[in-house]
C-alpha positions in Angstrom: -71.6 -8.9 -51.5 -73.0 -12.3 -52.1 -70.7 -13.0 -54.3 -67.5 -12.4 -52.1 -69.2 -14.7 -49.6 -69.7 -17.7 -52.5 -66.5 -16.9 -53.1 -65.1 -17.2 -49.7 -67.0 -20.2 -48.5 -65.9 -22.1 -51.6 -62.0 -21.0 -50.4 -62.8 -22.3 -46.7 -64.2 -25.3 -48.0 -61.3 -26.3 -49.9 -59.0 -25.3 -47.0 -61.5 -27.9 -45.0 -60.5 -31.0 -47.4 -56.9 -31.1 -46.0 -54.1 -32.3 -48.4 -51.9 -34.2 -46.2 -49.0 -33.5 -43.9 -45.5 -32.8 -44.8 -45.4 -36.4 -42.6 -47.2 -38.5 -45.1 -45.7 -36.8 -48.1 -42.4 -37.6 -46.9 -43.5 -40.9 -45.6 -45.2 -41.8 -49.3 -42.4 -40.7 -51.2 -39.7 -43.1 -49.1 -42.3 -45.9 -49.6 -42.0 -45.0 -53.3 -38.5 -45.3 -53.7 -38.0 -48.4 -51.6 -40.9 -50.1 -53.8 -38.7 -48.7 -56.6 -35.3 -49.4 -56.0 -36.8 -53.4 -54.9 -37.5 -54.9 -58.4 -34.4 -52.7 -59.7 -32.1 -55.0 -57.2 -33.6 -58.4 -57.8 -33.3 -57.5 -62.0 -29.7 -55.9 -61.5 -28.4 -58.9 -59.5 -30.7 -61.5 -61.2 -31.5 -62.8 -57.7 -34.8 -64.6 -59.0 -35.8 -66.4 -62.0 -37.5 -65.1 -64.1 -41.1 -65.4 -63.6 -40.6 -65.0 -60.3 -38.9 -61.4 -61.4 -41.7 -60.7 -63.3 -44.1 -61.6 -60.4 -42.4 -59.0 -58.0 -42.2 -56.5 -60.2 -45.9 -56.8 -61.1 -46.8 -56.6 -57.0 -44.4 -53.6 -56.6 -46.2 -51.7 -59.6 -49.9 -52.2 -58.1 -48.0 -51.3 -54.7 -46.8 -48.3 -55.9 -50.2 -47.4 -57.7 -51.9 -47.5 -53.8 -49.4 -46.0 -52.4 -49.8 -43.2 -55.4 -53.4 -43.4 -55.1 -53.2 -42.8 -50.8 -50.8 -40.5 -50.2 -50.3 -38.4 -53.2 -54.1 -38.2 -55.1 -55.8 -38.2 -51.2 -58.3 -40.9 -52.2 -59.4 -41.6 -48.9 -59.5 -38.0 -47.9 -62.6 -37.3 -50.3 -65.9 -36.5 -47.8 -67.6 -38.4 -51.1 -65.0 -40.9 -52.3 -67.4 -42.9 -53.7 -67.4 -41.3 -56.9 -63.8 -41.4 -57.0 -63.6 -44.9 -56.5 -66.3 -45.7 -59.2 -64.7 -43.4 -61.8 -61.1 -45.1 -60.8 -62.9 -48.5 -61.1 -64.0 -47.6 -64.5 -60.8 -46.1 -65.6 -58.8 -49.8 -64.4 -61.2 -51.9 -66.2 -60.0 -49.5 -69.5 -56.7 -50.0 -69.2 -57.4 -53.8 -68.1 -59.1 -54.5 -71.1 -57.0 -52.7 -73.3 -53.4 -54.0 -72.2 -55.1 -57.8 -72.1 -56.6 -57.5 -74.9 -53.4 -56.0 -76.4 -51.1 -59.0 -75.2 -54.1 -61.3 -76.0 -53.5 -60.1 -80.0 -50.3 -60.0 -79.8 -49.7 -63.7 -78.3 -52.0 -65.2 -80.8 -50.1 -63.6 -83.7 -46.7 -64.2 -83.0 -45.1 -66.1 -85.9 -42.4 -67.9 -84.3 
């Protein structure tokens, strides 16, 4: 019996978390596309030069990623986000390091 109500509590307690509407779903997945479809019309038309290309398309992509992060992977629906946020810190300071340090080696020995 005790375990059916372990098992039950833990089922209402995930209920309790809440996932995010059908609303914000929709709303995030618009917001995708149009951060999207942005960078693919300036480089299709060549409207910008290129730096500033690569500029926007760098802001879209770390738009995209919070917009990923807040409507899609419910970071800020956690009742403990902190965790989440340390272990996501941890994660981008990985992949930081490792594409730096990957462009870093790559820079320095380019023969041309």
């Amino acid at each position: 019996m005790s375990n059916h109500n372990a098992h039950s509590n833990h089922g209402h307690d995930a209920h309790d978390e809440g996932h995010g509407s059908l609303k914000s779903y929709v709303f995030g997945f618009v917001l995708s596309i149009v951060l999207t479809i942005i960078p693919l019309v300036v480089v299709m038309n060549d409207l910008m030069s290129h730096d500033a290309t690569f500029v926007l398309i760098l802001i879209m992509a770390v738009l995209q990623f919070v917009v990923q992060l807040f409507f899609f992977m419910h970071l800020r629906e956690e009742k403990k986000p902190a965790w989440n946020v340390m272990a996501l810190i941890l994660g981008l300071i990985i992949v930081i390091t490792i594409v730096v340090g990957s462009v870093w080696i790559m820079h320095n020995n380019y023969m041309g």
